[in-house]
Steps between C-alpha positions, in 0.01 A plus 500: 500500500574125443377311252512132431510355145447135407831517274535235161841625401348606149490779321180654622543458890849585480429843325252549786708495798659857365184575370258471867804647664488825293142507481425456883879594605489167655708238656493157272492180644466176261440209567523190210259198566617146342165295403706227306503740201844382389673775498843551589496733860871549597544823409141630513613720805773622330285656232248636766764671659667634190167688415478612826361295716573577912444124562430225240394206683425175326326204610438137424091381520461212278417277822287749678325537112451166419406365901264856560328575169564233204404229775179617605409576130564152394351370793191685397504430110518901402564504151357844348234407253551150488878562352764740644643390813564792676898528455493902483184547699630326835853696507317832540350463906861305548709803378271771593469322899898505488528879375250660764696275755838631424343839509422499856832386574691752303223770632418569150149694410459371181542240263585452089463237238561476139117413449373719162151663500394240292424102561421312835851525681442871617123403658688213686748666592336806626192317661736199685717799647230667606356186664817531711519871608233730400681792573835419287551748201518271130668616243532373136762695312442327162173572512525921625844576293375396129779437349575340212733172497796720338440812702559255784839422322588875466399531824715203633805648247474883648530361860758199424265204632672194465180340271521340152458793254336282186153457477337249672230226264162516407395317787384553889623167657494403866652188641520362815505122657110427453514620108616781243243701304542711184308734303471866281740494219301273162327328781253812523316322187302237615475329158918510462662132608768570761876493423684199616763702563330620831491206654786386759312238738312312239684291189236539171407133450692404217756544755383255766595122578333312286502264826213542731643584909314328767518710832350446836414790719441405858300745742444506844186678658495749177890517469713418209789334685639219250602439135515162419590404835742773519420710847566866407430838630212676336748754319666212360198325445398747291833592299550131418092465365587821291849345349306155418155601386645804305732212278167379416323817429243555818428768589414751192194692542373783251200665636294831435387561893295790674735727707391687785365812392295310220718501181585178313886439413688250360762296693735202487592328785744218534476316831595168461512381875170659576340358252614135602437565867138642478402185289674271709342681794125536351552118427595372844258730693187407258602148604459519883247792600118412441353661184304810668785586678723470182240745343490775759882479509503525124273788536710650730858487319304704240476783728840470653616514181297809466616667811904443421400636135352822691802542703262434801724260664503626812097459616287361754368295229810384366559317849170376541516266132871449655342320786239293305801341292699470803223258635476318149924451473442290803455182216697607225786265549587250240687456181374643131692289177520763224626426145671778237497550214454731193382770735276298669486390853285198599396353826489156478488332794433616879561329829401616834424404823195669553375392118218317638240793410211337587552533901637910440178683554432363875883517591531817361214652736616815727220379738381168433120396660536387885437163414786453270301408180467766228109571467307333251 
């Protein structure tokens, strides 16, 4: 048997690799996805191998993330419950489409991730994979082995993984190029202010310029391409929105939202560039699409958000609400003025060619009436 596991270099998918392989006497591929979570990935495949990894491939998708999945959701104005932006949510389908793929090219049967039995990630997970290939075998270690963070470390000690042997903190943090989210630890009580000390992305405003930043974000047809004239790739795009609008403290969201199987929980989110991008976004395309199409496509980025939430990514329906913005991207070209400062991000001014709203509704017709003239 082969199994493939979606690999983080941690503590808890490293003491897996000897762990499925005993378990399920079981060849163990890895493979180590780079989102933009900042981490350093050089020797990544060192580690796999060291725990006993056959093959530990590792592979670079920030472009294919942000061009495939943050793209569309921005396009489409998903923001979970009016707030999170999806950082988290969207890297499930991307990692989960990438580990059933390298499973049918290393013949595997099966594939792991680190995903506990509790939270969202493990129904995202399990349902994009299965999206994919409804026959593939899913395993979740963390969530069958129940072990305890320092049984892990025994564990990792008896069989000399290379791992750090302290304990980890308080907190459950994923980061990757569209955002970094934290909870558990004090942030369990809803009624307890959050640490400064876990925030990396964001400065608290005392910090901030006193000095207000004027930036320009320039789209064409529903793409981010520009920062202040600046032509940039939408990686870059991104990175250099999160460096700027995190000096003035965008991007800090503190939310108690409904997960998946009903529960409420409390999380932090820091996501700086999305922040900035969705308003500048919302902004331009309120400007140039006629206001009952702005509605339904407002409607409709609520349930987008929805389905990446779910993990349900890969649907029929999915598609179909990608079409509909497809069609309205067709005007969202122009340029959005946004001001900073103190954690605040301000549109104030927007140009574009199609800003005359007045004419949108009859150009914006699939099938307009035979005689040219929208009906009165």
């Amino acid at each position: 048997m082969r199994i493939v596991l979606a690999y983080s270099g941690g503590l808890e998918t490293s003491v897996a690799i000897p762990w499925l392989a005993e378990k399920y006497r079981a060849e163990i591929v890895t493979v180590t996805m780079d989102l933009g979570q900042g981490k350093e990935l050089d020797d990544v495949r060192e580690r796999a191998l060291a725990s006993g990894a056959l093959r530990a491939h590792v592979l670079d998708l920030r472009d294919e993330f942000a061009r495939d999945f943050i793209l569309p959701a921005l396009q489409a104005g998903a923001v979970y419950e009016g707030r999170y932006p999806l950082a988290t949510a969207l890297g499930r389908p991307l990692i989960a489409k990438h580990l059933v793929h390298l499973a049918h090219i290393e013949g595997a049967t099966a594939i792991a991730h680190g995903s506990t039995g509790q939270g969202n990630d493990q129904v995202r997970m399990d349902v994009s994979a299965r999206a994919l290939d409804p026959g593939i075998t899913i395993i979740g270690p963390a969530r069958e082995w129940g072990l305890s963070h320092s049984d892990e470390i025994g564990f990792a000690r008896e069989r000399g993984i290379p791992v750090p042997a302290t304990m980890e903190g308080p907190y459950n943090i994923d980061v990757n190029l569209w955002g970094r989210s934290i909870a558990g630890g004090v942030l369990d009580d809803p009624w307890a202010d959050a640490p400064e000390s876990i925030y990396q992305l964001t400065k608290a405003l005392d910090d901030t310029p006193d000095t207000p930043a004027t930036v320009e974000i320039e789209f064409e047809r529903g793409v981010p391409t520009k920062i202040s004239g600046v032509a940039m790739s939408l990686v870059e795009l991104i990175q250099s929105l999160e460096t700027i609008a995190g000096v003035h403290g965008i991007g800090r969201i503190d939310m108690v939202e409904n997960r998946t199987a009903g529960a409420k929980s409390r999380e932090i989110y820091e996501a700086p560039a999305a922040v900035v991008l969705h308003a500048a976004h919302r902004e331009l395309q309120a400007f140039v699409t006629p206001r009952d199409l702005e509605r339904l496509t407002s409607e409709l980025g609520v349930k987008y958000a929805d389905l990446i939430y779910e993990g349900l990514w890969f649907t029929p329906t999915r598609h179909a609400i990608d079409a509909i913005v497809r069609h309205v991207q067709e005007r969202v070209t122009g340029v959005i003025r946004m001001r900073f400062f103190k954690g605040e991000c301000r549109v104030v001014g927007r140009q574009s060619p199609f800003g005359d709203v007045r004419a949108a509704s009859a150009e914006l017709l699939v099938e307009p009436p035979a005689s040219g003239r929208p009906k009165r």
